[in-house]
C-alpha positions as a LaTeX table, in Angstrom:
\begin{tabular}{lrrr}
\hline
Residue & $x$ (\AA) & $y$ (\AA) & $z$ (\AA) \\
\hline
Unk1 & 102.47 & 101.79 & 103.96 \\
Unk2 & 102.23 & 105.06 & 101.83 \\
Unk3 & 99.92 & 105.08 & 99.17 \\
Unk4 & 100.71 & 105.02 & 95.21 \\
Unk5 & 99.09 & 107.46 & 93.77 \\
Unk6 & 99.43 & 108.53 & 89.55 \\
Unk7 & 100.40 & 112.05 & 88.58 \\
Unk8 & 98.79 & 112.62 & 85.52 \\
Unk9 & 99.80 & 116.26 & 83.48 \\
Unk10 & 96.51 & 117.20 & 81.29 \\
Unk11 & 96.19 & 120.08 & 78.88 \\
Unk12 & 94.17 & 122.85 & 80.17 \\
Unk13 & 91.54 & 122.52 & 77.95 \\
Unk14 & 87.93 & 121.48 & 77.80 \\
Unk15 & 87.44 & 117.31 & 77.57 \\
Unk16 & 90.94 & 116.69 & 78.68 \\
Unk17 & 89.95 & 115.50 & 82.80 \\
Unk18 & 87.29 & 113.26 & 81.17 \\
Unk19 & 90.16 & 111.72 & 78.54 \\
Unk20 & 91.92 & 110.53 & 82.25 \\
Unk21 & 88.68 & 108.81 & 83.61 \\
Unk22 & 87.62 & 107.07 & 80.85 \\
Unk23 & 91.43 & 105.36 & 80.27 \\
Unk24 & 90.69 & 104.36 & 83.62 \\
Unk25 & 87.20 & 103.50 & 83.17 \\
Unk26 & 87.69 & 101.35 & 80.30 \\
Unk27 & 90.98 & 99.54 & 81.84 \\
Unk28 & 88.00 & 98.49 & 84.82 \\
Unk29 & 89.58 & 100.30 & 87.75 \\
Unk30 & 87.91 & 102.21 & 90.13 \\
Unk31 & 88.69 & 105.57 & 91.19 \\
Unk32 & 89.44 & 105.75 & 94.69 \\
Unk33 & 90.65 & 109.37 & 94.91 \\
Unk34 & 91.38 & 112.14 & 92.94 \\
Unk35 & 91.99 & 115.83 & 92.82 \\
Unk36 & 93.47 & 117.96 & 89.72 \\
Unk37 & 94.52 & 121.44 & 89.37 \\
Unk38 & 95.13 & 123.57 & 86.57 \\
Unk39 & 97.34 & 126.84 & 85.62 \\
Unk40 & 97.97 & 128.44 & 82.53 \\
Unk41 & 97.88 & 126.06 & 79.98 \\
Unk42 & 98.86 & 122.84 & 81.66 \\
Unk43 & 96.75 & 121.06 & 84.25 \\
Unk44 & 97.94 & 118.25 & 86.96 \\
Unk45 & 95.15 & 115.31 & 87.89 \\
Unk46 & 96.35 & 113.21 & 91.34 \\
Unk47 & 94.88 & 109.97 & 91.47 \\
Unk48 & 94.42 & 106.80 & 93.59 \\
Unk49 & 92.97 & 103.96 & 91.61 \\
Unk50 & 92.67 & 100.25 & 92.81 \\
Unk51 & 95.56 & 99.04 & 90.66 \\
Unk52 & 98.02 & 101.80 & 90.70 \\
Unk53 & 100.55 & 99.79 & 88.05 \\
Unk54 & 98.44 & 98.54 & 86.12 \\
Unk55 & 96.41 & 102.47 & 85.30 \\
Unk56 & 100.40 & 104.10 & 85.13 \\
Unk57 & 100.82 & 101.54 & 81.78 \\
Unk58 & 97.00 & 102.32 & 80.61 \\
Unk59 & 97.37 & 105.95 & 80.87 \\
Unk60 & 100.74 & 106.08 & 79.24 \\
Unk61 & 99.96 & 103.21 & 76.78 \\
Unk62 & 97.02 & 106.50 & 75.86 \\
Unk63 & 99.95 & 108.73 & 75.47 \\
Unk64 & 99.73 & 111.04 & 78.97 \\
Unk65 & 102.69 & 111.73 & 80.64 \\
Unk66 & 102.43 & 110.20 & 83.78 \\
Unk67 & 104.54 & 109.14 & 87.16 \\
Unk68 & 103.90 & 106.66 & 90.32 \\
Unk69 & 104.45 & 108.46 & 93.50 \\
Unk70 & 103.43 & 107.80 & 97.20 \\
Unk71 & 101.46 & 109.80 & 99.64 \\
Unk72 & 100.07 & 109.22 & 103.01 \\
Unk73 & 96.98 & 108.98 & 103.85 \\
Unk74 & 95.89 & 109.65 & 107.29 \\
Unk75 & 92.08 & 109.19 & 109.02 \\
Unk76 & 92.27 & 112.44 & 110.74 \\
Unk77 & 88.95 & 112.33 & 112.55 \\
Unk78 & 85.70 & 114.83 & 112.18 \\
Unk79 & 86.43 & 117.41 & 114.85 \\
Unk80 & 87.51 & 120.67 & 114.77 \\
Unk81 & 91.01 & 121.20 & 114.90 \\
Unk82 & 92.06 & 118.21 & 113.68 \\
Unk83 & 93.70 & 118.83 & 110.54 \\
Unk84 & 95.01 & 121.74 & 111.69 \\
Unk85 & 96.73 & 119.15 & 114.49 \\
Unk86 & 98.75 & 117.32 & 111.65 \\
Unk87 & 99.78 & 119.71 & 109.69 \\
Unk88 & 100.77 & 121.67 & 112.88 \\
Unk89 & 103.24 & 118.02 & 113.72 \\
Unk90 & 104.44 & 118.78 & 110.43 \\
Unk91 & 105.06 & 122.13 & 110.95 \\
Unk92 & 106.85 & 121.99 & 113.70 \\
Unk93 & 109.27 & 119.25 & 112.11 \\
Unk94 & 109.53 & 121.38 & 109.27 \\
Unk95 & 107.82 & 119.19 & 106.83 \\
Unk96 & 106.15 & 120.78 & 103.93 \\
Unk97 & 103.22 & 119.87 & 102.53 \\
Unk98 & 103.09 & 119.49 & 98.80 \\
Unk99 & 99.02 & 119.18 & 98.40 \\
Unk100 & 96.35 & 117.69 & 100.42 \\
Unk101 & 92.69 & 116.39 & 99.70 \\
Unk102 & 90.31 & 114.33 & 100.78 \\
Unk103 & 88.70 & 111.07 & 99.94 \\
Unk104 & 86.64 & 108.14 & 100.98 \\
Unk105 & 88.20 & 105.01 & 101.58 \\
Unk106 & 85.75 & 102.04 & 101.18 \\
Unk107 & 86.57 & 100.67 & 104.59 \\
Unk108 & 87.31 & 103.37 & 106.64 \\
Unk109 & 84.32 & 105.26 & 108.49 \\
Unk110 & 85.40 & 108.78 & 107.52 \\
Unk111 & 87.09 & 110.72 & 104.91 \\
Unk112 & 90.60 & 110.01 & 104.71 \\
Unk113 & 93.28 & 112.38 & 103.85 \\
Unk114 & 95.92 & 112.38 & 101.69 \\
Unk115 & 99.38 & 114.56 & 101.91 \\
Unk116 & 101.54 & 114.83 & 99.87 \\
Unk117 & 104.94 & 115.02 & 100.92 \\
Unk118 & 108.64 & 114.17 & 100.38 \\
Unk119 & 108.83 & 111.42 & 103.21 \\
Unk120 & 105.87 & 109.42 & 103.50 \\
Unk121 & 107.72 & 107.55 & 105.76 \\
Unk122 & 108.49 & 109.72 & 108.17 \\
Unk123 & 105.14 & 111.75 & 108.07 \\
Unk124 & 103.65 & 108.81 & 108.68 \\
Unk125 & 105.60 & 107.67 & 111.70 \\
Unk126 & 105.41 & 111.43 & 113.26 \\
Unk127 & 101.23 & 111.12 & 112.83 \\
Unk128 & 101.02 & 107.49 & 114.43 \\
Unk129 & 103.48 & 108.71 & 117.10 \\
Unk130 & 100.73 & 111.63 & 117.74 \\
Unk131 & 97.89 & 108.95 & 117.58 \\
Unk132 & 96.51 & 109.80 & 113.90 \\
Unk133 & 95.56 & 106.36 & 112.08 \\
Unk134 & 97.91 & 105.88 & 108.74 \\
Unk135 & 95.47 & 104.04 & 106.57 \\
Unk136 & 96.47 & 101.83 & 104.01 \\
Unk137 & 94.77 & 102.02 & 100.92 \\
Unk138 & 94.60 & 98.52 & 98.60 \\
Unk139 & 95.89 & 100.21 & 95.46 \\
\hline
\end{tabular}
C-alpha cells in the first residue's frame, strides 16, 4: 500500500521548481504532495501526483531526470507526541528515515505524513501494529 511518489533532480536556480509544476500542470494532474530541497547547485523536488506513471513519462518526456519510488504515508494524528511516537517505533527497529513531510490527503481528516524509507513495507506494518493508520493515497 506504499505510495509512488516522483523524484525529480532540478537545477538550483531561479524558475527551475516552477518548470516541474507546470509539466505537471499542463499533463492535467494534480499535485497531491510535494516537498523539494536544494544544495549547492543541484536541487531534489519529491512529489505525489494523482497519476504517478503517467507524470514520470511527462516529466522525462520534458527532459528531467526523474525516478518512481514508494513511501508511506501514515495519518499520525494532531497531538503532541505523536510523530515523535513513529519515528521513535522506527528508532527502536533501527529504521532510518530518509525525509519526511507533510500533506493533505483529499479524504483523510488531517495532514498525512509521508516517510521516506527503505522498506515501506515493513514501516508500514510496524506503524499499523502500533495503531497508526497507513493511508493509501490514489496515485
Amino acid at each position: 500500500m506504499s505510495v509512488p511518489e516522483i523524484c525529480v533532480q532540478i537545477k538550483n536556480v531561479p524558475g527551475q521548481l516552477v518548470r516541474v509544476t507546470t509539466v505537471l500542470a499542463d499533463s492535467g494532474l494534480s499535485i497531491l504532495g510535494m516537498t523539494a530541497l536544494a544544495t549547492g547547485k543541484v536541487g531534489w523536488v519529491r512529489v505525489i501526483v494523482d497519476n504517478s506513471k503517467f507524470a514520470l513519462e511527462a516529466l522525462d518526456d520534458y527532459g528531467f531526470t526523474v525516478e518512481l519510488g514508494e513511501a508511506v504515508a501514515v495519518q499520525l494524528g494532531d497531538e503532541a507526541g505523536s510523530i515523535d511516537r513513529a519515528l521513535r517505533i522506527l528508532s527502536d527497529e533501527k529504521i532510518n528515515v530518509d525525509y519526511i513531510y507533510n500533506i493533505w490527503e483529499r479524504d483523510a481528516p488531517e495532514a498525512v505524513t509521508v516517510l521516506g524509507v527503505q522498506s515501506p513495507s515493513k514501516v508500514e506494518k510496524l506503524l499499523k501494529a502500533e495503531g497508526f493508520e497507513v493511508v493509501d493515497i490514489k496515485a
